[in-house]
N, C-alpha and C positions, 0 to 999 in steps of 0.2 A: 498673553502673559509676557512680562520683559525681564529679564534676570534680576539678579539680585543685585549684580554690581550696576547695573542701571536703577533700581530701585534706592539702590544708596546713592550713588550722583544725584539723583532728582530731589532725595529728601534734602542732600546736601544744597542743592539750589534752592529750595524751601526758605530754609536757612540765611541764604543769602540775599532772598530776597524781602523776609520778613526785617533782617536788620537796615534792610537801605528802606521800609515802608519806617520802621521806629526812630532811623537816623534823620529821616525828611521829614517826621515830627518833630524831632525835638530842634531844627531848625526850623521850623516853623514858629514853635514859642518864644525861639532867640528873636526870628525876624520881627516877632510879635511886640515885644520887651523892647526892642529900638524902635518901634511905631513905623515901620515896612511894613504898611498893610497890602500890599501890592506884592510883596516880595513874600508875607506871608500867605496870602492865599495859594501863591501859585506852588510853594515846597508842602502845603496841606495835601492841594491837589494832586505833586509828586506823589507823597506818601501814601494814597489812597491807588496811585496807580501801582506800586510797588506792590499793597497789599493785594490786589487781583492777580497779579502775578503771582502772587505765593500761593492764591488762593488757585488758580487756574493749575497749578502744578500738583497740589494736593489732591484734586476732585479728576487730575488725570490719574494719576497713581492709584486710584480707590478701582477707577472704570478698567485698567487693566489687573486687577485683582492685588494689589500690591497694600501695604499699609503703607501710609502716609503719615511722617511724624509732626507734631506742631514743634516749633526749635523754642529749644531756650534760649532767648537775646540775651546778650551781656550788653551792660548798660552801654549807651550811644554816648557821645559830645552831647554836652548841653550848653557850654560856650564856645564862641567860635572868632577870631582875632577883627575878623572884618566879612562885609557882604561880602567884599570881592573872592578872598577864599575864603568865604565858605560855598560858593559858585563853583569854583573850580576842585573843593572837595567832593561835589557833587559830580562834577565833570568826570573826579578821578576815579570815583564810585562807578559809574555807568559803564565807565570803560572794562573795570575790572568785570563787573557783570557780563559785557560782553565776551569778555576771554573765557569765563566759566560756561557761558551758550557755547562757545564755540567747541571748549572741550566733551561738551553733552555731544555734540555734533560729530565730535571724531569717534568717541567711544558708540555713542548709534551707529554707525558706519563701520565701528570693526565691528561690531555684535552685528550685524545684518539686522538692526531692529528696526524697519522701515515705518512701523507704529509710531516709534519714538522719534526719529528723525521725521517724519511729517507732521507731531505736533507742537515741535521745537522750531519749524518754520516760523510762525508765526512770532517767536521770540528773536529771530533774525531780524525782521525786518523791523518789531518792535526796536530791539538794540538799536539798530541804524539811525531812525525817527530819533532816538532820546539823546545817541551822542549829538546829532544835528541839532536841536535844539537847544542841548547845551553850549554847544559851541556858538550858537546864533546869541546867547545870555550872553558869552563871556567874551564876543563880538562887540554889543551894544556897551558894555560895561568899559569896553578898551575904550572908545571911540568916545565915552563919556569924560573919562579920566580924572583927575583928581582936583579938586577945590571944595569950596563952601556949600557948593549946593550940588554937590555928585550924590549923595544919597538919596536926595530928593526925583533926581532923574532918575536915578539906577531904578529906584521904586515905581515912577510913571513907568520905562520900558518894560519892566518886569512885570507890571501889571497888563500892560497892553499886549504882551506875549503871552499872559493867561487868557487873554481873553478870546485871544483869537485861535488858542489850542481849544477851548471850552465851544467855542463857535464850528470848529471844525468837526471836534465830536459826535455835534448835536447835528451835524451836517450830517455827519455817517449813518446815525441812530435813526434817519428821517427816510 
């Protein structure tokens, strides 16, 4: 059993993480709507990992006897100025995620709640992977820069970094 104020942090991560699974859909319709097939698989792909996330948070709360809330989303962006940010909104999203792991991490730590802090590991190291990833997107997108056919690149690298995440997965699963 974890307290109550750990039961509310987590629900509250719930939360946070159901809006960044809704906010990387509805960039994904954007990237969809500009014909970024590449750029849209791979922020579906996001949004589908966010959702395990929310999901994996939920189904811990339930195992340590706690109720689990589903959050109400308030609506997401559904336009966005350009690929480049909306890259780096994602960028700025993940990070902020991470400072919310990190505060789960210090309040398990003052609670002694060594349950919760060993299955918020796993969100650490997730965090780290997705800013690195992001960073490695908003890498390729510098180093593309800007003319006539930068959307067209942005799109090839951004697909080929879906695929080689998709690849790596399936490497793990095996």
């Amino acid at each position: 059993m974890i307290s109550e104020k750990m039961a509310k942090a987590l629900n509250e991560q719930i939360a946070l993480e159901g809006k960044a699974s809704f906010l990387y859909l509805s960039m994904s319709s954007w990237c969809d709507q500009a014909g970024l097939e590449g750029c849209t698989n791979f922020m579906r792909r996001q949004s589908e990992e966010e959702h395990e996330h929310m999901v994996r948070i939920f189904d811990y709360l339930s195992e340590v006897n706690q109720h689990a809330l589903t959050p109400a989303i308030p609506q997401v962006p559904h336009t966005f100025e350009s690929v480049q940010s909306l890259m780096k909104e994602v960028f700025a999203h993940e990070q902020k995620v991470t400072a919310s792991i990190n505060n789960l991490i210090h309040l398990a730590n003052e609670e002694n709640d060594y349950t919760t802090l060993n299955f918020l590991q796993w969100y650490v190291v997730e965090q780290r992977e997705e800013e690195a990833l992001m960073r490695t997107v908003l890498d390729k997108i510098e180093l593309i820069g800007e003319g006539p056919m930068t959307l067209y690149y942005i799109d090839k690298e951004i697909a080929a970094i879906n695929t080689q995440q998709l690849e790596a997965e399936q490497a793990e699963t095996e």
